[in-house]
N, CA, C and O of each residue as an XYZ file, in Angstrom:
332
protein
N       4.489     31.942    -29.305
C       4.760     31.158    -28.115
C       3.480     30.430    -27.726
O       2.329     30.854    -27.622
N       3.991     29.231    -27.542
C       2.655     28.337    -26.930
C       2.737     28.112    -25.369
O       3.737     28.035    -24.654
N       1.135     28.014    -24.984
C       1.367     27.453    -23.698
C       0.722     26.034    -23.343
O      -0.359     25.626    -23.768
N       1.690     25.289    -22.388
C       0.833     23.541    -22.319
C       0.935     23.385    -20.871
O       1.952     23.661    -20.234
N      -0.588     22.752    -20.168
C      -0.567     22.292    -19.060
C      -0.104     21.137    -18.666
O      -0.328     20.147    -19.363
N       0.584     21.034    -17.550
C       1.320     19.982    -16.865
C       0.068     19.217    -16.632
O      -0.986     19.669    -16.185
N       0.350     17.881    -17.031
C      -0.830     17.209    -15.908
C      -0.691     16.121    -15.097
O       0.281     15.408    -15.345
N      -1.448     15.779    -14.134
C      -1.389     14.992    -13.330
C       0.119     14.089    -13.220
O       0.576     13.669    -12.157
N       0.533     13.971    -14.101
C       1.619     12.204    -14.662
C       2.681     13.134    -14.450
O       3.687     12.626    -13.955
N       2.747     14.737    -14.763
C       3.803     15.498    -14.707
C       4.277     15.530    -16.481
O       5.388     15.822    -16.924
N       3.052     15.136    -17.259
C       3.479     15.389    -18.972
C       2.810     16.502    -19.582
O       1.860     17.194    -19.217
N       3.603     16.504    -20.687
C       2.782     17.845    -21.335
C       2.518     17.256    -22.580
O       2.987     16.135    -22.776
N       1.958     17.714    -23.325
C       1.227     17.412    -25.351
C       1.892     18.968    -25.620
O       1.472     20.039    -25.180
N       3.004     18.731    -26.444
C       3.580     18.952    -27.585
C       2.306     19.781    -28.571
O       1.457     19.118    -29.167
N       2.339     21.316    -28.621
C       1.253     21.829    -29.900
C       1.490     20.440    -31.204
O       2.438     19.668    -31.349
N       0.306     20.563    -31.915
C       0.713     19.975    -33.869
C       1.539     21.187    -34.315
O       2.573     20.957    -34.944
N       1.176     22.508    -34.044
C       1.912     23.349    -35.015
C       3.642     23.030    -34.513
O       4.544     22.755    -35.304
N       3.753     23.126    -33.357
C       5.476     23.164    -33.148
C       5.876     21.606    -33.564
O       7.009     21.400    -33.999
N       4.802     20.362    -33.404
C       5.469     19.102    -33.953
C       6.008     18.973    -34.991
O       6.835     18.132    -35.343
N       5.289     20.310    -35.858
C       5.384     20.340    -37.727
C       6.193     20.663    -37.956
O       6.915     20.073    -38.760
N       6.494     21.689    -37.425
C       7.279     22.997    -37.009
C       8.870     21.832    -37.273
O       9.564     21.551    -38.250
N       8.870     21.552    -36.212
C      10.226     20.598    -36.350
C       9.882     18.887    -36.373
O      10.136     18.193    -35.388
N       9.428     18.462    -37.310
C       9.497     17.635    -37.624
C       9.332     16.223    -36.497
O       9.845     15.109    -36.604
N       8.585     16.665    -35.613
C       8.571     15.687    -34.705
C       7.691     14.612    -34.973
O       6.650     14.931    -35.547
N       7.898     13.064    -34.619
C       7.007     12.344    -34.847
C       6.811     11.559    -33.260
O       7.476     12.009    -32.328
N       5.823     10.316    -33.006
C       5.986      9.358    -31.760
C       7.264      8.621    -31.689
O       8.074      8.195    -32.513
N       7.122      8.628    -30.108
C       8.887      7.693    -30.375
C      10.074      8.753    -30.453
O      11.273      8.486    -30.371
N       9.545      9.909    -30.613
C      11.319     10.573    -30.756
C      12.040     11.023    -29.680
O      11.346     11.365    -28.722
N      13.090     11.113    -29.568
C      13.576     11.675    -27.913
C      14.342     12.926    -28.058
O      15.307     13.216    -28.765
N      13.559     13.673    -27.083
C      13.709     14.834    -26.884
C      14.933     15.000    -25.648
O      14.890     14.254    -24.670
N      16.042     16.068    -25.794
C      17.131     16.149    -24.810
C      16.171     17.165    -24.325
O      15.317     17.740    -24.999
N      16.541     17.371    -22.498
C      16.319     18.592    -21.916
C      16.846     18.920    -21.345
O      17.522     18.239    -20.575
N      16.837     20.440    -21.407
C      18.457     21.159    -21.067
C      17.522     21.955    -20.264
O      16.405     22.373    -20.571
N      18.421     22.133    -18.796
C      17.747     23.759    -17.791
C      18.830     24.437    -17.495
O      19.863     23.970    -17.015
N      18.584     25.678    -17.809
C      19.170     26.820    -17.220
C      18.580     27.378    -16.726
O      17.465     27.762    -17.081
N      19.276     27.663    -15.495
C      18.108     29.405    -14.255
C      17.118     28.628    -14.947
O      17.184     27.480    -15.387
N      16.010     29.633    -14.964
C      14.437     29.339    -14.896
C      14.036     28.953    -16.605
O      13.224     29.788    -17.003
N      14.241     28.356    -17.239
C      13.891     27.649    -18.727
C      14.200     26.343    -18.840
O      15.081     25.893    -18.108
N      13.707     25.720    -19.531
C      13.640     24.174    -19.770
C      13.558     24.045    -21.254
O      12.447     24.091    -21.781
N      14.665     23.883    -21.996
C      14.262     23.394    -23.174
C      14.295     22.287    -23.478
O      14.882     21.457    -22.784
N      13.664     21.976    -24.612
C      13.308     20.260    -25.226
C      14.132     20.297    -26.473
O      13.906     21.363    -27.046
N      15.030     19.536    -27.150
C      16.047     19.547    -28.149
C      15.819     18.090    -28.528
O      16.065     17.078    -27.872
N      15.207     18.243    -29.937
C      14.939     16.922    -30.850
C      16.304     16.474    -30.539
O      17.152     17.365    -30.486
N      16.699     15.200    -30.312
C      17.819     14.281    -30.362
C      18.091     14.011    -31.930
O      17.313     13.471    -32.716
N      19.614     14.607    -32.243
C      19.461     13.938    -33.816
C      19.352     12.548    -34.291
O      20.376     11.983    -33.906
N      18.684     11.809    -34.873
C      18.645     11.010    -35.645
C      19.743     10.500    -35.899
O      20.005      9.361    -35.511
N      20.462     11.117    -36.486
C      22.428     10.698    -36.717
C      23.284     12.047    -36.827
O      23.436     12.909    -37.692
N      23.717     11.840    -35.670
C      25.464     12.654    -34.998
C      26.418     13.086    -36.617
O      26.838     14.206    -36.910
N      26.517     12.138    -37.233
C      26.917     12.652    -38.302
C      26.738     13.438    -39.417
O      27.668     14.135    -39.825
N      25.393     13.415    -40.105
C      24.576     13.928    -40.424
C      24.510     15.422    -39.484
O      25.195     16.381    -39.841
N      24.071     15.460    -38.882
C      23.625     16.895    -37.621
C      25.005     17.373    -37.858
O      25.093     18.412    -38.512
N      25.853     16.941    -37.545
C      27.171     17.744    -37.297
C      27.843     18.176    -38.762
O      28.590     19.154    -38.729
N      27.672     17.644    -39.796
C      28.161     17.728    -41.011
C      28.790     19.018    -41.623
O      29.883     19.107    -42.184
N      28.154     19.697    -41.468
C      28.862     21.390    -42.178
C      28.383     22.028    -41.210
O      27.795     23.081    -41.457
N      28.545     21.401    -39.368
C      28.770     22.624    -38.681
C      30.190     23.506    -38.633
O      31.316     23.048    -38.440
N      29.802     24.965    -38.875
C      30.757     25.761    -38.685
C      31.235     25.879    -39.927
O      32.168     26.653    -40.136
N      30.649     25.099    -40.992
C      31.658     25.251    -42.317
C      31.805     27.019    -42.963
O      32.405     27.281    -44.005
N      31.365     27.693    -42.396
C      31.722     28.841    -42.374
C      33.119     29.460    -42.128
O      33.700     30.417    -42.640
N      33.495     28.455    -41.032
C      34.930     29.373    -40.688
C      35.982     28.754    -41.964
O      36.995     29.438    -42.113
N      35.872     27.719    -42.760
C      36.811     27.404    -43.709
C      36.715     27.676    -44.584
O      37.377     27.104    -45.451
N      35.774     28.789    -44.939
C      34.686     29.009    -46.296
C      35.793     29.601    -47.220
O      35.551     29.382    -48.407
N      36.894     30.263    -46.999
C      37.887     31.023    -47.553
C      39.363     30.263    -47.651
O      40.292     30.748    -48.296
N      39.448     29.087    -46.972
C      40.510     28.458    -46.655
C      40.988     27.655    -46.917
O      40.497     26.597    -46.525
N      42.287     27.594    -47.768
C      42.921     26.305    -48.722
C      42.971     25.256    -47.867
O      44.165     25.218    -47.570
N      42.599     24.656    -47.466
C      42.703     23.275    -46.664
C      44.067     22.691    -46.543
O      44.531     22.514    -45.416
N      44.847     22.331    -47.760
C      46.085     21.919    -47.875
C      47.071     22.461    -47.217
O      47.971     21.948    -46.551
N      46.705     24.040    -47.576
C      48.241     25.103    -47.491
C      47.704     24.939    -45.882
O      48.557     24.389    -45.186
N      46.489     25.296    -45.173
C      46.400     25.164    -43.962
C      47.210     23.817    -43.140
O      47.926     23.796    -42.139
N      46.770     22.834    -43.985
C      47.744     21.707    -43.000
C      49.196     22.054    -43.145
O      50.002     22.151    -42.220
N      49.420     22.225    -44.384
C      51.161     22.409    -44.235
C      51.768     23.219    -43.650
O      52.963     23.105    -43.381
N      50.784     24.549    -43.235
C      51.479     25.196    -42.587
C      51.387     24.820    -41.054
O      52.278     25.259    -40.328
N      50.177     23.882    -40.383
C      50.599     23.486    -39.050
C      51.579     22.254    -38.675
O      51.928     21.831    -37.573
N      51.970     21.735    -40.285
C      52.683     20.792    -39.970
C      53.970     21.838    -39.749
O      54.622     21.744    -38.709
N      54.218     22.555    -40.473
C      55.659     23.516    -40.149
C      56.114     24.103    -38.642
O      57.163     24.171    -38.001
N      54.437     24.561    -38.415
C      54.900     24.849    -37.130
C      55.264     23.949    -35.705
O      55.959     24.333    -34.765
N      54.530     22.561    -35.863
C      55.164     21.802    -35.414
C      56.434     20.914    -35.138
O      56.709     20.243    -34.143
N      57.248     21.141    -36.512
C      58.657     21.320    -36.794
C      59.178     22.489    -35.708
O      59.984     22.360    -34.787
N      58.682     23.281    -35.996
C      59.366     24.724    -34.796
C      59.593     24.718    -33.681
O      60.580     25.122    -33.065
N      58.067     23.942    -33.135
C      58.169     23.682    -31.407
C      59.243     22.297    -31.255
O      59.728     22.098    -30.141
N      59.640     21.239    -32.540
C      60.473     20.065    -31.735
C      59.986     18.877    -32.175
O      60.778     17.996    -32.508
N      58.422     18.650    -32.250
C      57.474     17.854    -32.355
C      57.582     17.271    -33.865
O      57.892     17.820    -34.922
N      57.196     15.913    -33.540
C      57.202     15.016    -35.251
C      56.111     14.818    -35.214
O      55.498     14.705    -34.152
N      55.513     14.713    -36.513
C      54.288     14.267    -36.698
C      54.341     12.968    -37.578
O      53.300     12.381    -37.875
């Protein structure tokens, strides 16, 4: 854990080790999120698509994709609904 003084302007300097750390360069924008008493800084991705790409691909890791659609297309037959 690092620590950085606030100064005057109300900015802080970013350690080099945590810039490295995640890949930060000038120019990048950082999201900040507060909860209760923490403030985090969250690199903004670069591209939404990319970042999001095989989130979660875990939960399909076992799962025929196909037979999965066909079977929610069935059940939508059940409730009434056309697709």
């Amino acid at each position: 854990m690092k620590a950085v003084k606030l100064s005057k302007k109300y900015q802080i300097a970013i350690p080099k080790s945590i810039r490295n750390k995640m890949g930060l360069s000038a120019g990048d924008i950082l999201i900040i999120d507060v909860s209760k008493d923490k403030i985090n800084l969250i690199p903004k991705p670069r591209n939404y698509t990319e970042h999001t790409k095989s989130l979660h691909s875990e939960i399909w890791k076992n799962i025929n994709i196909d037979e999965y659609i066909r079977d929610e297309r069935k059940s939508w037959d059940k409730k009434g609904n056309k697709y």
